[in-house]
Phi, psi and omega in degrees: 000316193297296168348295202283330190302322177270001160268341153321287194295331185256027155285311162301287160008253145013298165293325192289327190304320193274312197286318181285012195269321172311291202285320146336296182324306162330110193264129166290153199259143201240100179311162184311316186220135183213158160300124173305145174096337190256020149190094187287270213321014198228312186312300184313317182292303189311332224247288201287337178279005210232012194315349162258115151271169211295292166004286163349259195338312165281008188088023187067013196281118158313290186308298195274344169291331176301287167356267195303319195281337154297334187275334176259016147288295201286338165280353168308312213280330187273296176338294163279004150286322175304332199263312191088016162281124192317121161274305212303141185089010171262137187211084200238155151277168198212130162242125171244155177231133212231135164293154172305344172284012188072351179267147162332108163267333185188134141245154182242161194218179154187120163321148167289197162243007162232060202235154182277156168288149173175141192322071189317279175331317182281315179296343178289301162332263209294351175298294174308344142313289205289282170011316197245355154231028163265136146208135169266173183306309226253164157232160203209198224233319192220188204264156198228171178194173181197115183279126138209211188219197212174129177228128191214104068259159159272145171309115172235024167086195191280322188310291184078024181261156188254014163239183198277190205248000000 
């Protein structure tokens, strides 16, 4: 009797022992869009699983990374005119992270200090909105990113015409 109890005991052992290592295990989940600063470790990950910047990608061209990173402020600002969402008096830094197919895996934001007030959730809302109908053109061998910032409306030059080049 005394065995089995202690064959017993060191099975449960054993299960407790499996189950917190599953939950160790367990890869945290990063929503799609965040505030910079509400989830560093998943942020801190992202930055290392994401090792080319768009530069890379783009060949080092200066002229065409500015190009896909205007183009994808100016396709944000017309998704909120279809949409209706306010922009304009937004002023945020942004890391956006991109799969190598070019579609979006995550961004991240965090207000300027001269940025107008505005709703951190709705804008969280309509970023996972955009997401889901955006890729860019360019691809690449692993997966990029690119920290920069985005002001809106955007400056579109002497033209002002509202859809993109």
């Amino acid at each position: 009797m005394g065995t089995m109890l202690l064959r017993i005991y060191y099975i449960a052992l054993f299960l407790s022992f499996a189950h917190i290592n599953a939950l160790w295990g367990q890869e945290f989940r990063l929503p799609q869009v965040f505030l910079i600063g509400e989830y560093e470790k998943g942020y801190e990950q992202m930055i290392t699983n994401h090792p080319l910047p768009l530069l890379a990608v783009c060949d080092q061209s200066m002229e065409k990374a500015f190009k896909v990173w205007y183009g994808l402020i100016i396709d944000i600002e017309n998704y909120s005119h279809e949409t209706h969402f306010e922009l304009n008096g937004i002023k945020i830094w942004i890391n956006v992270f991109w799969d190598k197919n070019g579609t979006i895996r995550h961004i991240a934001f965090y207000p300027k200090p001269v940025s107008r007030k505005f709703d951190y959730e709705e804008l969280e809302n309509f970023l996972n909105e955009f997401i889901l109908i955006y890729k860019m053109d360019v691809k690449a061998h692993t997966h990029f990113a690119h920290y920069g910032s985005m002001t809106f409306p955007v400056y579109r030059g002497k033209s002002n015409k509202p859809e993109r080049d």
